[in-house]
N, C-alpha and C positions, 0 to 999 in steps of 0.2 A: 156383418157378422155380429150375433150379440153375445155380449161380454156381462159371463157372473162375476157382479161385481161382491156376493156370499163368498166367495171361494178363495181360500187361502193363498197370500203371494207369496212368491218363490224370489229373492232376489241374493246377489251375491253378500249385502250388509247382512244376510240372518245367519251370515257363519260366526256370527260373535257367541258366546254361551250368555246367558243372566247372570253369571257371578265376572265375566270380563266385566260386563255392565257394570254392575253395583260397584264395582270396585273404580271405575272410573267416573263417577256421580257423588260429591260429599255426602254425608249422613245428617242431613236433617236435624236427626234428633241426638246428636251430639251435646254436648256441654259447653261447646267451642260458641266461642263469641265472638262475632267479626268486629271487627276495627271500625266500619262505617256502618251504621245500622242504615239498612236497606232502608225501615221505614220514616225516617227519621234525617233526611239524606243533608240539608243544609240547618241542622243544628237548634232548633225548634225547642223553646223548652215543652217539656210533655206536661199533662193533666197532671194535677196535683202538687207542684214543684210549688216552693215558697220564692215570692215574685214581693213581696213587700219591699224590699229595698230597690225596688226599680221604681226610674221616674220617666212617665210618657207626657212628651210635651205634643201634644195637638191642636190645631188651629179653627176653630170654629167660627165660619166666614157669616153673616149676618143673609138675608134673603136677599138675592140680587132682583134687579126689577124687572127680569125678563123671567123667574121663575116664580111658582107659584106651590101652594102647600096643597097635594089633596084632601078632603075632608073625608072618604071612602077609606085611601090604601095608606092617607099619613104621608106618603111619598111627597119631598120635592120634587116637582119636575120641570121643564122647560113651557114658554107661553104657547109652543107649538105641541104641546099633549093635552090642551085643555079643550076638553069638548065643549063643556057650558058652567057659563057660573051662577048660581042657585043664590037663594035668602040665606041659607046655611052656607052657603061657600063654594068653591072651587072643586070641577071632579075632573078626572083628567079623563082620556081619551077609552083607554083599557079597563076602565073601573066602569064606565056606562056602557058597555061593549054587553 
């Protein structure tokens, strides 16, 4: 049997009205401001935020001897992405692709 699937459904959920609806869906565009911002969820500070009195201690490990620098993408990578090494240097595997 074929089935229009144009043709309006009939089922028992469309006895609700549009304003049952609305009334049970917050308002969006309200003034209300939630407690956890959705976008924002583990506390990130946002663009713009003065960060001057923060101190980031980071470790910058020196080139290990099984890695190598591309001369193409910059990339460090592993001795197993080096396609070929050239008079200029090192290209890894993806960069001569």
């Amino acid at each position: 049997m074929a089935t229009d699937y144009d043709a309006p459904r009939k089922t028992e959920d469309d006895s609700e009205s549009i304003e049952a609806l609305k009334e049970r869906v917050p308002d969006k565009l309200s003034g209300a401001v939630d407690v956890e911002d959705a976008d924002n969820p583990s506390g990130f500070e946002l663009p713009g935020a003065d960060l001057s009195d923060l101190e980031l201690d980071v470790v910058v490990l020196p080139p290990q001897e099984d890695e190598f620098t591309c001369v193409n993408c910059f990339l460090v990578k592993h001795r197993s992405q080096l396609d070929h090494d050239t008079a200029a240097g090192a290209i890894c595997s993806e960069c001569s692709a």
